[in-house]
Structure formats: C-alpha cells, structure tokens
The first five atom37 places (N, CA, C, CB, O) and aatype in JSON, in Angstrom:
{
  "aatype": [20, 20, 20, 20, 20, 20, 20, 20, 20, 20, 20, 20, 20, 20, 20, 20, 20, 20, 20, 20, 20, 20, 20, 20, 20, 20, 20, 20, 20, 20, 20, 20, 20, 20, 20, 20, 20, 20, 20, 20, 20, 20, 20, 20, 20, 20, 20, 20, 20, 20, 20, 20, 20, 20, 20, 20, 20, 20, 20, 20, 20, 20, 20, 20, 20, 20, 20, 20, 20, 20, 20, 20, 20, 20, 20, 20, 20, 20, 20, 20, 20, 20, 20, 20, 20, 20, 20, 20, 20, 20, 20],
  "atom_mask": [
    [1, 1, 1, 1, 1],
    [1, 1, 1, 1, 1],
    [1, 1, 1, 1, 1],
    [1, 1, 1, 1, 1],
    [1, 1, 1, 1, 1],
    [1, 1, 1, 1, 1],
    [1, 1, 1, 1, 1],
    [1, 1, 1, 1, 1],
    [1, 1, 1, 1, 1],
    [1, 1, 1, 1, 1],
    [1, 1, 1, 1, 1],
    [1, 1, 1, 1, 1],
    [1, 1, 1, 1, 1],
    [1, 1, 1, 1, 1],
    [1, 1, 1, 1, 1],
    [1, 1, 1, 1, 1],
    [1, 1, 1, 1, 1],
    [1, 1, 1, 1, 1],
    [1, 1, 1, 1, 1],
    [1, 1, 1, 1, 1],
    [1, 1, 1, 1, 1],
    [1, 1, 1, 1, 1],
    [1, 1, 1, 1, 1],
    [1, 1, 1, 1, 1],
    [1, 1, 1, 1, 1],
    [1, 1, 1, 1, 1],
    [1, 1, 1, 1, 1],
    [1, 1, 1, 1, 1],
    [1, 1, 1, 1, 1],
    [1, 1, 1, 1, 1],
    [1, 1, 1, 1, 1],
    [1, 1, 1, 1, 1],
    [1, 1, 1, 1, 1],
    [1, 1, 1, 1, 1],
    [1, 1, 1, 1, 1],
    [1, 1, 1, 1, 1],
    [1, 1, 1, 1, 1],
    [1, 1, 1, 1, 1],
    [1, 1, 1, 1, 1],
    [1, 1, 1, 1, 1],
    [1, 1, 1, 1, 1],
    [1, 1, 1, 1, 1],
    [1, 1, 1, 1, 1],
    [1, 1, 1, 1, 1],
    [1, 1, 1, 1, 1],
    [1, 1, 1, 1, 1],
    [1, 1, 1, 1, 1],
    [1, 1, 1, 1, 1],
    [1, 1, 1, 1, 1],
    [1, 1, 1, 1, 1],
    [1, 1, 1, 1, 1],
    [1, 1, 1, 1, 1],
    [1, 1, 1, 1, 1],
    [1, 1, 1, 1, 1],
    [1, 1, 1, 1, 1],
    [1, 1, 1, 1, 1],
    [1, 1, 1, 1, 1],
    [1, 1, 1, 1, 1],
    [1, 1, 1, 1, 1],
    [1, 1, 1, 1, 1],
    [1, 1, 1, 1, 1],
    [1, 1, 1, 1, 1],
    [1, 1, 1, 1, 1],
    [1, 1, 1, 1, 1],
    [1, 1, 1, 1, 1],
    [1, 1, 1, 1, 1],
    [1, 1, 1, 1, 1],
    [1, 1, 1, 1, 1],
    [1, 1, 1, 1, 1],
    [1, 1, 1, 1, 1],
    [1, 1, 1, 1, 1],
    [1, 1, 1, 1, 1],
    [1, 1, 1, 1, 1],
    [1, 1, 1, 1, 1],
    [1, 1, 1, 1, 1],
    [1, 1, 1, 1, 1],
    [1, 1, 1, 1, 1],
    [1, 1, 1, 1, 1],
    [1, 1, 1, 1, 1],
    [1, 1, 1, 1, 1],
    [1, 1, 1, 1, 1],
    [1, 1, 1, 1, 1],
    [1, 1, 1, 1, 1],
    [1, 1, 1, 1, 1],
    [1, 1, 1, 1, 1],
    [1, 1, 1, 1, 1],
    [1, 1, 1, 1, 1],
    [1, 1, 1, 1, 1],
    [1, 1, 1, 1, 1],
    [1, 1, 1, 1, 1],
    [1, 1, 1, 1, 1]
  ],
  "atom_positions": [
    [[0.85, -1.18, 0.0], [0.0, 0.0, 0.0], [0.89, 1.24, 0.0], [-0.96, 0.0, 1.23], [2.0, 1.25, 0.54]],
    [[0.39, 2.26, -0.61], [1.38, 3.23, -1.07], [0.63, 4.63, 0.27], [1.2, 3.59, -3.3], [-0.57, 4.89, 0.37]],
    [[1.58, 5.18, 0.96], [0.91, 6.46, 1.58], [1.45, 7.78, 1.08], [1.08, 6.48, 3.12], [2.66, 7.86, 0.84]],
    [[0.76, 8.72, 0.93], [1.26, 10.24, 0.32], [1.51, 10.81, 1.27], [0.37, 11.16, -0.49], [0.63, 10.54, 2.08]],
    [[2.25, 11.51, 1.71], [2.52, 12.96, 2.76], [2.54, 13.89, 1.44], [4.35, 13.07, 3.95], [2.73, 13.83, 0.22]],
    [[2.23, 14.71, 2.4], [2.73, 16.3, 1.57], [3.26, 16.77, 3.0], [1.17, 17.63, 0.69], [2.76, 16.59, 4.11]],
    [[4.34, 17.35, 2.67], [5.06, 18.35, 3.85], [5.36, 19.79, 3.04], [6.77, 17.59, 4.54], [5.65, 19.61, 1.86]],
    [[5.32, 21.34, 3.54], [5.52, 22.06, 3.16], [6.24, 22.99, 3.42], [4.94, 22.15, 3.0], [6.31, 23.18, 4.64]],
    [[6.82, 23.68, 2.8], [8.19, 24.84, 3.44], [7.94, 25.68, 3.22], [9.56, 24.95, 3.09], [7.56, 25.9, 2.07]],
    [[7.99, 26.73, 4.21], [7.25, 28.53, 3.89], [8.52, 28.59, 4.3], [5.71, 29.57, 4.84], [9.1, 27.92, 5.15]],
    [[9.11, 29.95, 3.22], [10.2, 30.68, 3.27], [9.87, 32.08, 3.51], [10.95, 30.49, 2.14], [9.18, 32.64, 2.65]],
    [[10.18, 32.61, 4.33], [10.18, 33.81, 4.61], [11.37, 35.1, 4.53], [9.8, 33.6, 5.63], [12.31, 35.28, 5.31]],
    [[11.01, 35.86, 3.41], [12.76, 36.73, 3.26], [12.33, 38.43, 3.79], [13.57, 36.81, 0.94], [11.32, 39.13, 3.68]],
    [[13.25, 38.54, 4.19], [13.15, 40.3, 4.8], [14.29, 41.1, 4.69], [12.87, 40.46, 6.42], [15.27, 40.88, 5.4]],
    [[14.26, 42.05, 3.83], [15.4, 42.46, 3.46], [15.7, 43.9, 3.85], [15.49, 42.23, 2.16], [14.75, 44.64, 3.62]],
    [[16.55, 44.38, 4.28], [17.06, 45.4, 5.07], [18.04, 46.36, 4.03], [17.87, 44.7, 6.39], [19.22, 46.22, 3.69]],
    [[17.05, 47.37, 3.7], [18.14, 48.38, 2.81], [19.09, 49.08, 3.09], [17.73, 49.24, 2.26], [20.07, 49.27, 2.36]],
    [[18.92, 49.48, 4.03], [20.3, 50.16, 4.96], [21.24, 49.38, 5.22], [20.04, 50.67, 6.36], [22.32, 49.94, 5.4]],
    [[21.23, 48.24, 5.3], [22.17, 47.49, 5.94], [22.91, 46.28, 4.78], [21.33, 46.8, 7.27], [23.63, 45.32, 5.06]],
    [[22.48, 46.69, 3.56], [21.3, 45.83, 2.09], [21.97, 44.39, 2.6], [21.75, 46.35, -0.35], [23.01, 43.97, 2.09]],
    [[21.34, 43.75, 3.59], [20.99, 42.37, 3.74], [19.89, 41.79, 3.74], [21.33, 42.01, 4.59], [19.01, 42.43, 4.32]],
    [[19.47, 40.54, 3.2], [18.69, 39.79, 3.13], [18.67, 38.65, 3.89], [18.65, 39.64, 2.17], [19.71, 38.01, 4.01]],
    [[17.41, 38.18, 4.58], [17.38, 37.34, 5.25], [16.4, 36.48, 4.89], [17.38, 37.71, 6.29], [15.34, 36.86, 4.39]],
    [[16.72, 35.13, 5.16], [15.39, 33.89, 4.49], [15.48, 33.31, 5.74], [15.71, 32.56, 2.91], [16.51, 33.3, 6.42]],
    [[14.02, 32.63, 6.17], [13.84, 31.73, 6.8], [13.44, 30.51, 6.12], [13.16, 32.09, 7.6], [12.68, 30.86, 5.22]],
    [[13.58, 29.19, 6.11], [12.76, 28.26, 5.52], [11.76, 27.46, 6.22], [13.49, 27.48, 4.98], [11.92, 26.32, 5.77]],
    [[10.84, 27.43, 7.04], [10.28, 26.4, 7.96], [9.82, 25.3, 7.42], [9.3, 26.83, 8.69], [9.4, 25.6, 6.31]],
    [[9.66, 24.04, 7.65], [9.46, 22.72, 7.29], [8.15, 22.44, 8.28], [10.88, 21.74, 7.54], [8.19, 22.37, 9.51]],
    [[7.19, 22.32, 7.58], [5.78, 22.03, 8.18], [5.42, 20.52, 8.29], [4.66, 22.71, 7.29], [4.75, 20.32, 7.29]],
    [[5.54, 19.19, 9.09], [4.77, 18.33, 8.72], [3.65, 17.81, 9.87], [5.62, 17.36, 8.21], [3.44, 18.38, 10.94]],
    [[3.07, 16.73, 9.43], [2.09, 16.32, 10.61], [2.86, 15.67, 11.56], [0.89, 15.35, 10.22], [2.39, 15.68, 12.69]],
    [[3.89, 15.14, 11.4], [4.66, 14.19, 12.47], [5.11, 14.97, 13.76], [6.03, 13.53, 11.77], [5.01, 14.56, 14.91]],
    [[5.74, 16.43, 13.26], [6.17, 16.79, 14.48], [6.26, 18.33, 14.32], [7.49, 16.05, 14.89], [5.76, 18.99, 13.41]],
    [[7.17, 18.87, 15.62], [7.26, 20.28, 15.2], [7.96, 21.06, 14.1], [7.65, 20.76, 16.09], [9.05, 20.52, 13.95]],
    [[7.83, 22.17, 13.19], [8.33, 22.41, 12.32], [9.79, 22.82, 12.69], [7.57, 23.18, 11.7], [10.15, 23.26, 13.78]],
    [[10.64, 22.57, 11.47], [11.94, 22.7, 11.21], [12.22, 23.6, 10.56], [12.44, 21.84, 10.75], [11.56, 23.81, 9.55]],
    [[13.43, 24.56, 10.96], [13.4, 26.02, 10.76], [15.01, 25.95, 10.19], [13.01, 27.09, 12.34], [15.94, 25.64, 10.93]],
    [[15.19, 26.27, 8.83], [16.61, 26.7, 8.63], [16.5, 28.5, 8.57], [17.27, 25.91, 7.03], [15.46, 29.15, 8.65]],
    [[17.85, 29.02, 8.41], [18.22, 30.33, 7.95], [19.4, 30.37, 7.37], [18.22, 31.24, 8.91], [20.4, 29.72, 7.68]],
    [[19.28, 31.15, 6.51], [20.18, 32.2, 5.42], [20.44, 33.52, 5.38], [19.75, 32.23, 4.3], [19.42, 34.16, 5.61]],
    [[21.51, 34.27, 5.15], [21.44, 35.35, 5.12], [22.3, 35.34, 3.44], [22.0, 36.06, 6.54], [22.77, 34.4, 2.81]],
    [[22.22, 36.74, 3.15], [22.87, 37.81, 1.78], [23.17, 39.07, 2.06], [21.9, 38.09, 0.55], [22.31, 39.86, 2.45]],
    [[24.43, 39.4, 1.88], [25.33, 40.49, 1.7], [25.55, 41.11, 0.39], [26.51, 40.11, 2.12], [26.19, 40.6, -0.52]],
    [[24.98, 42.23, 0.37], [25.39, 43.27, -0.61], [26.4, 43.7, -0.52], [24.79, 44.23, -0.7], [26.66, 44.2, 0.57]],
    [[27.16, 43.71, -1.28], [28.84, 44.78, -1.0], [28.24, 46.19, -1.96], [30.95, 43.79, -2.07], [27.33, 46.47, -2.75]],
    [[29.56, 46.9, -1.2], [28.7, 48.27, -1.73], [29.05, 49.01, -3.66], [29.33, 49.73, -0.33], [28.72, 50.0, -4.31]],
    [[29.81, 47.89, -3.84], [29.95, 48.02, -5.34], [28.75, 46.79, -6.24], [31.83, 47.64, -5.71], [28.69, 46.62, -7.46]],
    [[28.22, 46.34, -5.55], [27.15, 45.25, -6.44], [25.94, 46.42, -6.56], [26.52, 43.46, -5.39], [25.53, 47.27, -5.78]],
    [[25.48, 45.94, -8.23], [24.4, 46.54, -8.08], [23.08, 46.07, -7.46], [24.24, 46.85, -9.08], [22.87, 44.89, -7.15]],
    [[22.21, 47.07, -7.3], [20.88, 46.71, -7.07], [19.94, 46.32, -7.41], [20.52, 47.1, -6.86], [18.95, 46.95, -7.79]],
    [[20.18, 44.55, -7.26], [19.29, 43.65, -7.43], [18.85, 42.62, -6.88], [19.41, 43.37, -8.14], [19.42, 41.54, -6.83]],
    [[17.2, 43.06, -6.18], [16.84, 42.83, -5.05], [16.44, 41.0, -4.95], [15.65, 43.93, -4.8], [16.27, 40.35, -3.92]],
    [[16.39, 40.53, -6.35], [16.55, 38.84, -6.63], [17.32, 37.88, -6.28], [16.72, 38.55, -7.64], [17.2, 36.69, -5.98]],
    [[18.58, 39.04, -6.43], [19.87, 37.78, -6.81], [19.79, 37.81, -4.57], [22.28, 38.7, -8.2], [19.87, 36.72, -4.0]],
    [[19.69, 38.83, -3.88], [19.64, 38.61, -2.52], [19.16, 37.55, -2.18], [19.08, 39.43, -1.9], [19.65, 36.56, -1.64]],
    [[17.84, 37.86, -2.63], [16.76, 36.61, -2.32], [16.85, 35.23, -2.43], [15.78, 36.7, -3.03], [16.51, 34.26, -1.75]],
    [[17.41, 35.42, -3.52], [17.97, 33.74, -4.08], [18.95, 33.39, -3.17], [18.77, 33.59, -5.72], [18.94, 32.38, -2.46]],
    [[19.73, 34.21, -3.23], [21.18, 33.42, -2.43], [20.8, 33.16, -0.62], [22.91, 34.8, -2.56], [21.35, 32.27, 0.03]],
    [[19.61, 34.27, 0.05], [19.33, 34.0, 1.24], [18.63, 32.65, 1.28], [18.64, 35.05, 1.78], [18.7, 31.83, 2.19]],
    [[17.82, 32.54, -0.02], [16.73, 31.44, 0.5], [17.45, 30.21, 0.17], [15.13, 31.46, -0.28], [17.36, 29.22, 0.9]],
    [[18.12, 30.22, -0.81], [19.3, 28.91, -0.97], [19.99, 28.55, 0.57], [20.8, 29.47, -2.16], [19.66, 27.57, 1.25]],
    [[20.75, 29.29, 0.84], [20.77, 28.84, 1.93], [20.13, 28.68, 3.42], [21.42, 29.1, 1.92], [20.6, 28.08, 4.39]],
    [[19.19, 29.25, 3.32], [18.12, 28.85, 4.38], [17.54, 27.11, 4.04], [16.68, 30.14, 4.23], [17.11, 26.2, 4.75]],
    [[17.75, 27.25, 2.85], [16.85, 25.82, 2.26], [18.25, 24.76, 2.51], [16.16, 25.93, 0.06], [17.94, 23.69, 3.04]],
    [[19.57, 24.91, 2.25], [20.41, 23.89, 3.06], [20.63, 24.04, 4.05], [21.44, 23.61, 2.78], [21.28, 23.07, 4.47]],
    [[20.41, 24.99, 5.02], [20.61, 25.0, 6.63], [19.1, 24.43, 6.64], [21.01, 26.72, 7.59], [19.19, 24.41, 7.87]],
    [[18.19, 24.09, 6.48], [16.88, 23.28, 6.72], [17.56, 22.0, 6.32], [15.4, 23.71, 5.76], [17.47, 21.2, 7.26]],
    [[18.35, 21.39, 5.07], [18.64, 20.39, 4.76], [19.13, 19.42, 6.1], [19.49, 20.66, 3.74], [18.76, 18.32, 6.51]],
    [[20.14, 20.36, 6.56], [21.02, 19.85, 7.7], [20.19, 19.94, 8.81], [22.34, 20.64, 7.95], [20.35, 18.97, 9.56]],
    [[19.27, 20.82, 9.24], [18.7, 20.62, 10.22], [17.8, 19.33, 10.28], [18.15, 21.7, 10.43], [17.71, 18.7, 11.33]],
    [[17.24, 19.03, 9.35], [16.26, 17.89, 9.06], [16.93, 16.6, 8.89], [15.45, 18.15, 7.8], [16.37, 15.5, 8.97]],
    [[18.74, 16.91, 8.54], [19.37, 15.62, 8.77], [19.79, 15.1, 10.46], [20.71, 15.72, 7.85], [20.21, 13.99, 10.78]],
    [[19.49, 16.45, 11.48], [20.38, 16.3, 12.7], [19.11, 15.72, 13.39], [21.21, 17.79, 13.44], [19.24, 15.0, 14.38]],
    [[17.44, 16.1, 12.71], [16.2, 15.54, 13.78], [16.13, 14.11, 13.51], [14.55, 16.24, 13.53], [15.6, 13.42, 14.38]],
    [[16.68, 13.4, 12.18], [16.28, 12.2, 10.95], [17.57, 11.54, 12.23], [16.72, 12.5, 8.5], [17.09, 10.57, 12.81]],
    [[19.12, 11.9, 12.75], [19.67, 11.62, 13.02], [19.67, 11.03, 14.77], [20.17, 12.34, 12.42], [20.42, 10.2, 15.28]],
    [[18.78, 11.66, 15.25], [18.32, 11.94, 16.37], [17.01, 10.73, 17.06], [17.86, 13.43, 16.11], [16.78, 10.16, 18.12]],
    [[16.55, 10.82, 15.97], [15.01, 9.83, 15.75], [15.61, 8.37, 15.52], [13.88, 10.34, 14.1], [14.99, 7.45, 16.04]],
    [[16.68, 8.1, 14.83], [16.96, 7.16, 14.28], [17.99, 6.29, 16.08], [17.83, 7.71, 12.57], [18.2, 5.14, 16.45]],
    [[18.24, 7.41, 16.54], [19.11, 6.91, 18.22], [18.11, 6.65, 19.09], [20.15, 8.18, 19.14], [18.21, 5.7, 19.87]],
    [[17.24, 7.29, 19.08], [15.79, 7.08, 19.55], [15.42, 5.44, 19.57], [14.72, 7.94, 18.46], [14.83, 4.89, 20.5]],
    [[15.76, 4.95, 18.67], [15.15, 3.83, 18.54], [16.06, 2.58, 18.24], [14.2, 4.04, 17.6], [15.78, 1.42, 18.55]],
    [[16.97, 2.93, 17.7], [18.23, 1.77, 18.0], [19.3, 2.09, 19.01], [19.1, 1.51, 16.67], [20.26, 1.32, 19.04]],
    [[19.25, 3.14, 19.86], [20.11, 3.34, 21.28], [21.74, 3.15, 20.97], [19.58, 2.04, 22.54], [22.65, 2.93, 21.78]],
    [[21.81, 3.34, 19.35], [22.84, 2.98, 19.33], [23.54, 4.95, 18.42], [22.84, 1.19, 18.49], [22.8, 5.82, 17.98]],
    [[24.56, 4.96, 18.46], [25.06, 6.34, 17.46], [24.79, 5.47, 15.96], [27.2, 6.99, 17.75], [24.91, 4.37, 15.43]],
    [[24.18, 7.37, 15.66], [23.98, 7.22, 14.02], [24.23, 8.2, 13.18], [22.73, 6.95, 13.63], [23.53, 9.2, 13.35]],
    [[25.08, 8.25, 12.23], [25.43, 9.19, 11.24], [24.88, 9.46, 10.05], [26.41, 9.02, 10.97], [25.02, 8.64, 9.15]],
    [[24.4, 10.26, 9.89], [24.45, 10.45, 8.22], [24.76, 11.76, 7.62], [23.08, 10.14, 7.6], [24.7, 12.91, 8.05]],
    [[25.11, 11.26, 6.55], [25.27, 12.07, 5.53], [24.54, 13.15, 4.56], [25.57, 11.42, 5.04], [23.53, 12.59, 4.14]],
    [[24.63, 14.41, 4.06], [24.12, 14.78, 2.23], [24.12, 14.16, 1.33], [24.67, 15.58, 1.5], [23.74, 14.64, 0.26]]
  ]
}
C-alpha cells in the first residue's frame, strides 16, 4: 500500500536596505512533528548593483540547506531514539 505525505516549506525573506541584507527563513511544516526552521542570510557589498533577486535567491538557498542539515540532525536523532545505538548520516 502506497501512503502520500505532503510536507511544506514557507520561506520567509526580509530584506534590510540600509544594511542591504537579506534574510530567508525556511520552515518545514509536517504532521509528524514540530516544524523545522533553517536560515540564510545575503550580503550586498557596496559596489554590487541593485538587485533585489539575486539577494533573495542566495538567502533562500541557503536557508533551504541549513533546513537540509537541520532535518538531517532531527532524521539523526530519531533514528538513536530507537536503535540506542550512534547514528550518522550524511548529504
């Protein structure tokens, strides 16, 4: 028998012109447990031009692999949980 999840990730970016940083959150929504939260940030240097995308992208990219890793350290955690033994994994 086959089961579907859907799990979902709201990213949230806020970007700060004065300071021109960008910030992403990624949260990981599922029914199993509490949501999983990565973050990212983006640095403007003051010779790049102004383009408020390429921030975005690069914050939420990495908000979305700091979620990767976070979701590998709960997967890592769950898995000691239940064989009492150490467990590693990998990307």
């Amino acid at each position: 028998m086959t089961h579907t999840r859907t799990w979902t990730v709201q990213v949230n970016i806020a970007e700060d012109e004065l300071e021109r940083t960008t910030h992403a959150a990624a949260v990981l929504h599922t029914d199993a447990r509490s949501p999983v939260r990565g973050e990212g940030h983006a640095r403007r240097r003051p010779t790049d031009m102004e383009v408020p995308e390429i921030g975005d992208e690069l914050a939420t990219a990495r908000a979305l692999a700091d979620l990767a890793y976070q979701l590998l350290d709960v997967t890592t955690a769950d898995i000691e949980q239940f064989t009492h033994k150490p467990a590693r994994l990998t990307a």
